[in-house]
C-alpha positions as CSV (number, residue, x, y, z in Angstrom):
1,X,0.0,0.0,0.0
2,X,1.3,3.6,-0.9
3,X,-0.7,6.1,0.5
4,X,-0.9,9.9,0.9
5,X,2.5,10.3,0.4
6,X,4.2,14.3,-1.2
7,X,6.6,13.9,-4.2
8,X,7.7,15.2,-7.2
9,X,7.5,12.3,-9.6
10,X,5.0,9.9,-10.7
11,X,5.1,6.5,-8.8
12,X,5.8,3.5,-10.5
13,X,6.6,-0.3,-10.4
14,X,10.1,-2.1,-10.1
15,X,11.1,-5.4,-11.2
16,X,7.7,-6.2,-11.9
17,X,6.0,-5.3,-8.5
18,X,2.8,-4.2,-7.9
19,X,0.7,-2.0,-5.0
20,X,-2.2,-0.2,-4.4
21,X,-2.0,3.9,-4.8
22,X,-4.2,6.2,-2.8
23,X,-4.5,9.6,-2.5
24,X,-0.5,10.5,-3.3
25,X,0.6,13.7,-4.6
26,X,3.1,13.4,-7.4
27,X,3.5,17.3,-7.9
28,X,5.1,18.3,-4.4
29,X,5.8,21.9,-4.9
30,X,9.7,22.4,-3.2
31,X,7.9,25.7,-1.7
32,X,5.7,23.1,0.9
33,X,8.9,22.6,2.7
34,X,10.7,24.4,5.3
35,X,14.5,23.7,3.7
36,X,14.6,20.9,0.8
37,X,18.0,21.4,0.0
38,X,19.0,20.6,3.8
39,X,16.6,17.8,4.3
40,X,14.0,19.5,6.3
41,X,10.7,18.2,5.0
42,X,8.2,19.5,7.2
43,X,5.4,21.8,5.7
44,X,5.4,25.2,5.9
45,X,1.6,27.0,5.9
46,X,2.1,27.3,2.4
47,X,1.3,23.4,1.9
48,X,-2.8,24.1,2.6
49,X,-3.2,21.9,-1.0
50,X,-2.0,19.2,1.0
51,X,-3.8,19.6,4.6
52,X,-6.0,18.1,6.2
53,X,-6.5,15.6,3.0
54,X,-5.6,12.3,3.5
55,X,-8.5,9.7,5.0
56,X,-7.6,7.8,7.8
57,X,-5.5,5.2,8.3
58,X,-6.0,3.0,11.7
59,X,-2.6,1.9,11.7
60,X,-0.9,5.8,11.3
61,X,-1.8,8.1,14.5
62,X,1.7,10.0,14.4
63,X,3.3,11.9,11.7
64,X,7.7,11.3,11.3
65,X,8.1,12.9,14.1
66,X,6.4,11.1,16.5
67,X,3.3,13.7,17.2
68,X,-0.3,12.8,16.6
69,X,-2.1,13.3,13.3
70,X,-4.4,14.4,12.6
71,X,-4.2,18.0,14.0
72,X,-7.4,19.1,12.2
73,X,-10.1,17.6,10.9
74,X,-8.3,15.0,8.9
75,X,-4.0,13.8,8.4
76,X,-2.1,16.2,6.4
77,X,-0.6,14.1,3.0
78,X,2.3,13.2,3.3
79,X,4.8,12.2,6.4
80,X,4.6,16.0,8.2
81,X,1.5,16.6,10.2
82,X,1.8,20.7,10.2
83,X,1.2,22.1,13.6
């Protein structure tokens, strides 16, 4: 399962694997981000495309950084929960 994750290409299969897609974004805007170019992936309040979007997912109840999602009304896409 792939699910409600941000990046900037389309996903696709490798040798000949195969999984079920929901609800990723595949045009992650380098903006979203607090410092790309040093690694720092959390969303910045610029990222509102991306909040509150994804559905939930009983086994995911903290974001990367071990805080609870969701924050609003629904998870933020992607590994960040913005707080």
């Amino acid at each position: 399962m792939i699910f409600y994750n941000l990046c900037a290409a389309n996903i696709s299969s490798r040798d000949g694997a195969t999984g079920t897609l929901l609800g990723n974004v595949t045009t992650a805007d380098t903006t979203w981000f607090v410092n790309v170019t040093a690694g720092d992936l959390h969303l910045k309040a610029s990222a509102k495309s991306v909040m509150n979007q994804a559905k939930p997912i009983e086994a995911v109840k903290t974001d990367f950084d071990g805080e609870p999602r969701p924050k609003g009304d629904a998870a933020d896409i992607g590994a960040d929960e913005y707080r």
